[in-house]
N, C-alpha and C positions, 0 to 999 in steps of 0.2 A: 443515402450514402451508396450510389452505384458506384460502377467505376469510375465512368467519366466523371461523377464529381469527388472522387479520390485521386485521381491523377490531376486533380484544377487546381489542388490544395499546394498554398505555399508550403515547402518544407524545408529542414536543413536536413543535409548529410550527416550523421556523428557514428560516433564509436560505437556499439552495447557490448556486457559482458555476460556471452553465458557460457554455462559448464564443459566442457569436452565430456563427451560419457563417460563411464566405467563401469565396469563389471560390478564392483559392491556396492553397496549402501554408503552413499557421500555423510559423514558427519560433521559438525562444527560446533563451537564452545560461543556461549551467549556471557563468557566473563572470561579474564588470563587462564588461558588453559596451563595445567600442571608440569612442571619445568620438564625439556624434554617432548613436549607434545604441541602439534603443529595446529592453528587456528582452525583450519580448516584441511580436509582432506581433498576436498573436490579442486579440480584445479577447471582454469575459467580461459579463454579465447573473446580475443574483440571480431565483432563483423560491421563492417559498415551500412547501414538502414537507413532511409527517410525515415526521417519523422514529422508528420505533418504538424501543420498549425490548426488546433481542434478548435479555435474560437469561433470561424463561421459556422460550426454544426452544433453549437450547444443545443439550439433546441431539440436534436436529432437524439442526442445522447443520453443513453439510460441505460441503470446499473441492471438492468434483465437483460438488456441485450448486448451492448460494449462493457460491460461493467463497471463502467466508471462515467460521474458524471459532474457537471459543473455548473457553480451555486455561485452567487452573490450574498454577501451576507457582511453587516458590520460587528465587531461583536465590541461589548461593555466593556470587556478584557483591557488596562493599561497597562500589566506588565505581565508578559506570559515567563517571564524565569520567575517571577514567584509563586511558586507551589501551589500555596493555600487560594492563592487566585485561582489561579488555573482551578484548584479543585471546585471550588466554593461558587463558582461564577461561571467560567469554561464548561466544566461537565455538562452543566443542566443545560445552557446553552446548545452543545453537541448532542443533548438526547433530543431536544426538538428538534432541532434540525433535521438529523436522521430521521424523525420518527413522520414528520412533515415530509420527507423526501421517499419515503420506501412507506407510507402506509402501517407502518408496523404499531401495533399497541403498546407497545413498552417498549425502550430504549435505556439500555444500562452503558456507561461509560465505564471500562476496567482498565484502563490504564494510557498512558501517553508518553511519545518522543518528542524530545525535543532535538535537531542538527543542525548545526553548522558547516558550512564548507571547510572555516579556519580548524577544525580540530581536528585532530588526530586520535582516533579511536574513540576512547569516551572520556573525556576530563572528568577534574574534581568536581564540577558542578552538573555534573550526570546528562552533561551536552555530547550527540556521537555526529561523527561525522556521516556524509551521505550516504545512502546504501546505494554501491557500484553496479553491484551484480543482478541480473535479471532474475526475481522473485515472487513469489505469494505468500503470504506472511503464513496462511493456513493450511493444511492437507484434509482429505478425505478420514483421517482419522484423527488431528488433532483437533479439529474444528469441536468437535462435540464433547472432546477428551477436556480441552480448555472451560467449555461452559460447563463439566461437570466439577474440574477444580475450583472453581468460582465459585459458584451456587450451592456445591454438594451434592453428594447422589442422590436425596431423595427428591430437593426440586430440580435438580438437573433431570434423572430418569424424568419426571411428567415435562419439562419442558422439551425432551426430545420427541413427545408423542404428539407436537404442532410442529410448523415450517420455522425456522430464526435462521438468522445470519450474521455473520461476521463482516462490520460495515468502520471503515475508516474514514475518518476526516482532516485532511491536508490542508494543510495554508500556508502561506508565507508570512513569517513576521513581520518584515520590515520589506519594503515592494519601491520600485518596480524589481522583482527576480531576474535576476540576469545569470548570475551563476548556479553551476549545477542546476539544472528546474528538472523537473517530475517526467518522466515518458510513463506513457498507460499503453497499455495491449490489448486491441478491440481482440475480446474474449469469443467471438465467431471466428477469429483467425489461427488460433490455438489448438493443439488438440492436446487431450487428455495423455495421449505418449508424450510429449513435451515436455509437460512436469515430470520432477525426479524428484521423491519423496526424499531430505534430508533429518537427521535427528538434530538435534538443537537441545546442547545437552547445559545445561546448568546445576549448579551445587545440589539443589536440591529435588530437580525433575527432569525427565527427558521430553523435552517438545518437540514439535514437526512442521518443517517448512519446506516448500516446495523450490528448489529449482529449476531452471529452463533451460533445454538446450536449443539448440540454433533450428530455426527452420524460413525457411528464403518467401513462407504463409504468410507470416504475421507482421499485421500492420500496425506500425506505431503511432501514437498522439501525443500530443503536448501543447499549452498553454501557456506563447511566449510573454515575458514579462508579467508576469502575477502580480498581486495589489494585493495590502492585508484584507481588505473587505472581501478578496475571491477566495475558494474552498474548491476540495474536488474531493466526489467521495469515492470507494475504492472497496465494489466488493472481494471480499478476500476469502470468503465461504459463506454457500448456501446451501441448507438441507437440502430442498428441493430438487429432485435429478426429472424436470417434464422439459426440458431443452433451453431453460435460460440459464443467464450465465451466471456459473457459480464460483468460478476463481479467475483474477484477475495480474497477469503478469505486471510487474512495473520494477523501477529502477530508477536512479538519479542518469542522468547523464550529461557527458561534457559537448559542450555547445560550443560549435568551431565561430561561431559568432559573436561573442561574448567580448567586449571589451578587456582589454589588458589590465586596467585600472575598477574592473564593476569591483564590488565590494560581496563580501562574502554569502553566499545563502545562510538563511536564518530561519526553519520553518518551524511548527507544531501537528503533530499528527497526534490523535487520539483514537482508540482503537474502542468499539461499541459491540455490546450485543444488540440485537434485533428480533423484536418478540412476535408471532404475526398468530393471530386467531385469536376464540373469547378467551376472557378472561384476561391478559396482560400483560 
């Protein structure tokens, strides 16, 4: 991926959304925040970006060094709105995969999105719409804070004393994707000031996700028209600090190409631990 073959790359023009700085700590509510209190505090600016078309470099692509990476894969799966599917059949599916793709000895599945373009915020049926704004689901401190709420302190502390990561699995439901599709952030393009640690507070814990602000560095990718048999994975933290990539910025965004008439995005993401050294 030199230059020249970063400038060969088809692209489109579009929108992204990130943060305007500010002086304090940007917070946001992960459910209706309490009457009186604004979703979010951070407020967001569009910039216009290429975003290339990642398909001719899949074989180039890996989550140590773009962080993100793209997989063929059919899955058993016939209805991902039901739950007990997804659990029963999806999970264990998404742990090999992951664990096939990143090496890792164990692979734990802890939970899953399901969006839509058509919805507005999160319906009855626990469907959210896109996420707009340029993000990393993890930070330098919730990454480890998370797999200690999961596991517990006592195998959380010995699982922090090996390498894991926080590794997601994207797809598209229903294909070809046309609307809203995936932009990823080659994570050599980024720097570490870029992220802006935000709280992510819900009922009952305060979590931590990363925002991004603008920088004219980072080169965007995307994979037009998605198929359900495609996947993309998405590291989102990794312990490891020896120079690969351990957070990966990403977003939906709006594709000035897009038919009038496509039909809405419908994806599943499922979010994994990642276990790496003996034992599991």
């Amino acid at each position: 991926m030199d230059g020249d073959a970063r400038n060969g790359l088809a692209y489109v023009a579009a929108p992204l959304q990130y943060m305007i700085p500010m002086a304090e700590k940007p917070r946001s509510y992960g459910y209706n925040p309490p009457a009186g209190m604004p979703a979010r505090t951070s407020r967001y600016t569009e910039h216009m970006l290429p975003i290339r078309n990642g398909r001719p470099l899949v074989s180039d692509l890996s989550l140590d060094k773009q962080g993100f990476a793209f997989l063929r894969h059919c899955s058993a799966l016939t209805d991902f709105y039901d739950e007990a599917q997804v659990k029963t059949l999806y999970y264990p599916e998404s742990e090999q995969l992951v664990a096939a793709a990143t090496g890792a000895s164990k692979v734990v599945v802890f939970d899953h999105n399901l969006r839509s373009s058509a919805a507005l915020g999160d319906d009855a049926k626990g469907v959210s719409e896109p996420a707009w704004r340029v993000h990393n689901d993890y930070t330098v401190r919730s990454g480890p804070q998370r797999m200690r709420d999961l596991l517990g302190p006592e195998e959380g502390e010995r699982r922090l004393q090996q390498r894991f990561a926080v590794i997601n699995l994207w797809r598209p439901i229903k294909g070809p994707l046309l609307t809203a599709p995936l932009a990823l952030c080659d994570a050599r393009s980024i720097a570490m000031s870029d992220f802006v640690a935000n709280d992510l507070i819900y009922p009952d814990r305060v979590g931590e996700t990363y925002t991004v602000t603008y920088s004219p560095e980072h080169r965007w990718f995307y994979f037009p028209r998605m198929q359900p048999d495609e996947a993309v994975l998405i590291k989102c933290y990794d312990s490891l600090e020896d120079g690969r990539a351990r957070f990966t910025a990403h977003t939906a965004f709006r594709d000035p190409t897009t038919p009038a008439d496509a039909p809405p995005r419908e994806s599943i993401e499922v979010r994994t631990l990642a276990f790496f050294g003996p034992g599991g």
